[in-house]
BAFI-3210 file (N, C-alpha, C; in Angstrom, 3 decimals, decimal comma, padded with zeros to 6 digits):
// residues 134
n [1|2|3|4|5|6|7|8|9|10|11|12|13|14|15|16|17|18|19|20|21|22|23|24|25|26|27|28|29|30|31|32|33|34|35|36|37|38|39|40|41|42|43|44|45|46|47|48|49|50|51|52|53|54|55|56|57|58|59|60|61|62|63|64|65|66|67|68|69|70|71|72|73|74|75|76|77|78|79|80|81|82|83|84|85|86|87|88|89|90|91|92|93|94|95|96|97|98|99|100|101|102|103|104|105|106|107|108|109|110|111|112|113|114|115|116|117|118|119|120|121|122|123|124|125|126|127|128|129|130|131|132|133|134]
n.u [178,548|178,747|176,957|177,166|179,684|181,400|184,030|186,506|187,609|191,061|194,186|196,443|197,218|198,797|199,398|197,280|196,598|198,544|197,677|194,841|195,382|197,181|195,437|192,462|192,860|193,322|190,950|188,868|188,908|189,310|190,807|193,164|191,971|192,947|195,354|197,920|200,095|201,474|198,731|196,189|193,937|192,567|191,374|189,337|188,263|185,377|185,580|184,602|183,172|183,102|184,013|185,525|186,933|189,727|190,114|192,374|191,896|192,609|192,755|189,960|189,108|190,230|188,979|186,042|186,534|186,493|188,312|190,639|190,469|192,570|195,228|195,332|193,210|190,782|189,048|185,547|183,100|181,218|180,477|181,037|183,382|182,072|183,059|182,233|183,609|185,120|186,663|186,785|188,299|190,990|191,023|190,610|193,133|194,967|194,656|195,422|197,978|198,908|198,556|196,107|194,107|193,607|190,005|187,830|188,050|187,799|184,355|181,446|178,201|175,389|173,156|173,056|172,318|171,902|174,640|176,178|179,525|181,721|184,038|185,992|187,852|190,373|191,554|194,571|193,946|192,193|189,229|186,405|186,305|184,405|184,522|182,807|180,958|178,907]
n.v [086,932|083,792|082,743|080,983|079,354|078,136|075,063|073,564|070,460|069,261|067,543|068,523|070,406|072,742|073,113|073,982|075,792|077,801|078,864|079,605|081,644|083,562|084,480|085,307|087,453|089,370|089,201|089,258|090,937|089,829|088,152|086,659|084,703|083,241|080,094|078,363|077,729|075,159|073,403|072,437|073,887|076,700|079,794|082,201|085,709|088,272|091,238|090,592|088,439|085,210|083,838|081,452|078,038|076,076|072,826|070,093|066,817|064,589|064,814|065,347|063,258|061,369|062,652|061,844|058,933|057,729|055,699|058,123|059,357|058,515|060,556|061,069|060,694|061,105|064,914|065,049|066,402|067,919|070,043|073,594|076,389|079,520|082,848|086,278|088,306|091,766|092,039|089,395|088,249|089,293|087,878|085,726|084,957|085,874|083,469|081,170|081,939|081,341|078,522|077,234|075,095|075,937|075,084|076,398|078,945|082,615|083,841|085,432|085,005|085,181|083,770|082,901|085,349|088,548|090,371|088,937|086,990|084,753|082,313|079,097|077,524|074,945|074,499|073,879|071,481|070,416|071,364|072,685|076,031|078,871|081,635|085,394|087,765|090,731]
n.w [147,838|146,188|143,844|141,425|139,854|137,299|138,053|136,786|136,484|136,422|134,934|134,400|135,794|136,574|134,031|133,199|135,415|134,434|131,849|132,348|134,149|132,848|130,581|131,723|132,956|131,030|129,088|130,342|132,632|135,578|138,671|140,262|143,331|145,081|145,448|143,333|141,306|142,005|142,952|145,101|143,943|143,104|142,136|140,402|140,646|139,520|140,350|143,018|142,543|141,851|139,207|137,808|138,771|139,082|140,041|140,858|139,090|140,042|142,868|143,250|142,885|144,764|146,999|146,387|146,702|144,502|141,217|139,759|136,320|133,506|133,239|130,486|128,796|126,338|125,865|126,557|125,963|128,525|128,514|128,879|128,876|128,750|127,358|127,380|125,537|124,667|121,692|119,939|117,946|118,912|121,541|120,729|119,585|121,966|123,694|122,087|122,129|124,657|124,461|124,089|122,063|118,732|117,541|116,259|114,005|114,785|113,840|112,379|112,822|112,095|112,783|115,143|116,500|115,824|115,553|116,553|117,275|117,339|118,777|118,769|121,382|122,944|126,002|127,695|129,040|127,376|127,549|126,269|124,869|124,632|123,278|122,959|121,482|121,571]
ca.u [178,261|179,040|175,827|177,413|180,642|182,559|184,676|187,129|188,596|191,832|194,517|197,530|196,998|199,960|199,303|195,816|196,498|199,217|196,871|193,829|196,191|197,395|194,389|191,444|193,055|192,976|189,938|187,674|189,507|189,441|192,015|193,396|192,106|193,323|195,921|199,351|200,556|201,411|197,529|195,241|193,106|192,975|189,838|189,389|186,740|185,916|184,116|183,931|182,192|183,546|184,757|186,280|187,803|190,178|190,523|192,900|190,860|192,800|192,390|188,622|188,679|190,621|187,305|184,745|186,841|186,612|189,774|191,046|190,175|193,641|195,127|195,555|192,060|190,185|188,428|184,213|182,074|179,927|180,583|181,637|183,243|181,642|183,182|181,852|184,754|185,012|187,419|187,089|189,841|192,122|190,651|191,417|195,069|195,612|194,570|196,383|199,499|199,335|198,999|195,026|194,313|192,256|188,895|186,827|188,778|186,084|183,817|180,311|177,218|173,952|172,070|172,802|172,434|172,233|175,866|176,914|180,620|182,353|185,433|186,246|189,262|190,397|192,582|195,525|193,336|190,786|187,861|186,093|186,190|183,984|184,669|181,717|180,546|177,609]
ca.v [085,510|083,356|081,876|080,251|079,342|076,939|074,724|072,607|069,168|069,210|066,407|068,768|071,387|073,400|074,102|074,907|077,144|078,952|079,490|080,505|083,105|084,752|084,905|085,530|088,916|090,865|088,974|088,912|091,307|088,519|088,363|085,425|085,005|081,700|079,294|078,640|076,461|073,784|073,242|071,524|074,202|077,932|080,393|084,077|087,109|089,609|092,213|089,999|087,324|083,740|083,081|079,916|078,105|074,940|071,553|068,833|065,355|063,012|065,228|065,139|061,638|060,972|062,800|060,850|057,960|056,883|056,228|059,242|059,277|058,688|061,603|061,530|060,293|062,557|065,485|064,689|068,031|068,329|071,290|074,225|077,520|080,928|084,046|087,373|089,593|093,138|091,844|087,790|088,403|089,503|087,309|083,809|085,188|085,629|082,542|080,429|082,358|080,809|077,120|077,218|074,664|076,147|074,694|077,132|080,466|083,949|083,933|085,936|084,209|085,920|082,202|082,732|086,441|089,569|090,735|087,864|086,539|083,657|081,652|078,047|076,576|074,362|075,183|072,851|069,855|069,976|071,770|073,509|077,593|079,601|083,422|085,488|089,238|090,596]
ca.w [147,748|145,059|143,177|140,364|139,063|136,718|138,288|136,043|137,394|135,792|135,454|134,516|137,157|136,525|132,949|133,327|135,495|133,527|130,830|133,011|135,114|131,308|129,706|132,384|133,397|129,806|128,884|131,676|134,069|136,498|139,457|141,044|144,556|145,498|144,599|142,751|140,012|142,793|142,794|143,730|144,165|142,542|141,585|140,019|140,682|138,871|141,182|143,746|142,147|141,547|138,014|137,673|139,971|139,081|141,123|140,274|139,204|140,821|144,450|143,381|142,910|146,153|148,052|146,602|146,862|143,367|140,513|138,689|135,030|132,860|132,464|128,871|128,606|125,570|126,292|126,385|126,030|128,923|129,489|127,886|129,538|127,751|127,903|126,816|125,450|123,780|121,235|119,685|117,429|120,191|122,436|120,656|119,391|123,216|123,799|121,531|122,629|126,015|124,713|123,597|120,618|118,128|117,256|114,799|114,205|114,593|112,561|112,357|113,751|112,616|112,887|116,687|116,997|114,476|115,678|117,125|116,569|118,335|118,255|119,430|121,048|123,876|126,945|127,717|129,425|126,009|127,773|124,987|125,112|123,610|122,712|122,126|121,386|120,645]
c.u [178,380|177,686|175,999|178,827|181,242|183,703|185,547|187,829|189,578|192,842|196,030|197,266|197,620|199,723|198,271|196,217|197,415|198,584|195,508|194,585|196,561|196,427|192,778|191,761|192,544|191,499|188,985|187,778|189,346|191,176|192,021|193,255|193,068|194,432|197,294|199,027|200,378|199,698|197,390|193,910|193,053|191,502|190,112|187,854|187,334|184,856|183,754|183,524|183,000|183,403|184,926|187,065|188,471|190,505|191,395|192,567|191,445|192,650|190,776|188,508|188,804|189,123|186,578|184,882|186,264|187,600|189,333|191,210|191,599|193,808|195,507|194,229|191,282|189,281|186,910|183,883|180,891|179,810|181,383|182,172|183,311|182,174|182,700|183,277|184,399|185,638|187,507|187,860|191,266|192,100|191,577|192,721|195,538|195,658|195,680|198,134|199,794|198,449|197,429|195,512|193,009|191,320|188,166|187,442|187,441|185,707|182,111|178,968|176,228|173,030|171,638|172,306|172,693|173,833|176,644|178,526|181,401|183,372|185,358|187,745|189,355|191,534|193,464|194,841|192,167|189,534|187,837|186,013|185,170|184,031|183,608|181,624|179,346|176,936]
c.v [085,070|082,139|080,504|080,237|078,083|076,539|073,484|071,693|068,621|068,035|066,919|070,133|072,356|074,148|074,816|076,076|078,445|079,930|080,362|081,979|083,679|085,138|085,320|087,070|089,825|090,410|089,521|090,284|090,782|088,470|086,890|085,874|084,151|080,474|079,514|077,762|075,477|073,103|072,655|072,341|076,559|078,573|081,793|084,447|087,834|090,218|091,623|088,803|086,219|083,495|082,224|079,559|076,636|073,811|070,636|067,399|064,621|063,675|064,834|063,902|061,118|061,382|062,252|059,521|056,490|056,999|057,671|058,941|059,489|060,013|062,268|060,919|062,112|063,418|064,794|065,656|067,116|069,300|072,330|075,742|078,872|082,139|085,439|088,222|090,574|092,375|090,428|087,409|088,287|088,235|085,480|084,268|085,123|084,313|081,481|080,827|081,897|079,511|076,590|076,464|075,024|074,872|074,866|078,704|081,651|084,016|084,851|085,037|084,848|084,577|082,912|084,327|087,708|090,365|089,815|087,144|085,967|082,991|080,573|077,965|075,917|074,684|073,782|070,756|069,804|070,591|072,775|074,888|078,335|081,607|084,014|087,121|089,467|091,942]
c.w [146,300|144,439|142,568|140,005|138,458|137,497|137,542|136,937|136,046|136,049|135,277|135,096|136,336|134,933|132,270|133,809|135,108|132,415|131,742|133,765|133,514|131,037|130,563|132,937|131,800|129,056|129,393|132,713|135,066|137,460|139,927|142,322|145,303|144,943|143,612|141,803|140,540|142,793|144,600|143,317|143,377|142,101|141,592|140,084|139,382|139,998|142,202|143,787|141,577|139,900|137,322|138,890|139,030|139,883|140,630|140,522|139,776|142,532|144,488|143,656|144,244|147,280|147,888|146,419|145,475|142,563|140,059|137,588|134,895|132,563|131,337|128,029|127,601|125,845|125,530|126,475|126,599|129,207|128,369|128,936|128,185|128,461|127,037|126,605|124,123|122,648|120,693|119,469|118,137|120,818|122,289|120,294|120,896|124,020|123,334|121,853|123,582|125,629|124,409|121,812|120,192|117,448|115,810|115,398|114,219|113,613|113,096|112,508|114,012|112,408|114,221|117,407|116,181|114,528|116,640|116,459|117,821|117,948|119,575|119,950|122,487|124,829|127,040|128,302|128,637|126,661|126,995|125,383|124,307|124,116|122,137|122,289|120,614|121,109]
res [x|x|x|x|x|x|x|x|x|x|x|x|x|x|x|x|x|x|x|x|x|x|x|x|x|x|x|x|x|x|x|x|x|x|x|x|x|x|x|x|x|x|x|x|x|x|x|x|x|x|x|x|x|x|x|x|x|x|x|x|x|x|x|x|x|x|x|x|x|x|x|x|x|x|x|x|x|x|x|x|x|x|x|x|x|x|x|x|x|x|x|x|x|x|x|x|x|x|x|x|x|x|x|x|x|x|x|x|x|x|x|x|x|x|x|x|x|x|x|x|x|x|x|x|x|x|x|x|x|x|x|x|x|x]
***
């Protein structure tokens, strides 16, 4: 059963999920269960367990029968998706290789944590990323 998971409402489907399918496997080890490029609909396990899943905002919108936000409308942080990885360094270089705009490059982060080290950046539809080890 799936408790909890992030679900992003995306407005360019297709290149979300190019980047989520690259980078959620060597990260995360995360599999795709569900879903193509075509969208509107796509989600990864790891172990079983629900991931992420992606929706495309104007399908959302169509269900609760309200418009679809522009979709070149600027990203708003309510939300943030956190991932734990071995590697930060790695982590955001793999990132940015599949189309991730950096934020705040790794940096060390004993405010937040005595071996703490995190890195910012945003996936192709601006939702903020954060990279963390610790």
């Amino acid at each position: 059963m799936d408790a909890l998971h992030p679900r992003l409402l995306v407005a360019d489907f297709a290149a979300c999920f190019a980047f989520y399918d690259a980078v959620l496997p060597p990260l995360l080890g995360a599999h795709l269960v569900k879903g193509t490029a075509a969208g509107p609909y796509a989600n990864w396990d790891v172990d079983g367990e629900g991931l992420l899943a992606l929706f495309d905002r104007a399908a959302m919108a169509a269900t609760l029968g309200t418009p679809p936000a522009p979709a070149d409308a600027p990203p708003t942080d309510t939300g943030m998706f956190v991932c734990r990885v071995t590697d930060v360094d790695a982590g955001y270089a793999l990132c940015l290789a599949h189309g991730a705009t950096p934020v705040q490059p790794p940096a060390d982060r004993p405010e937040w944590g005595p071996t703490l080290r995190s890195a910012h950046l945003r996936d192709p539809q601006g939702t903020l990323i954060e990279l963390q080890s610790y």
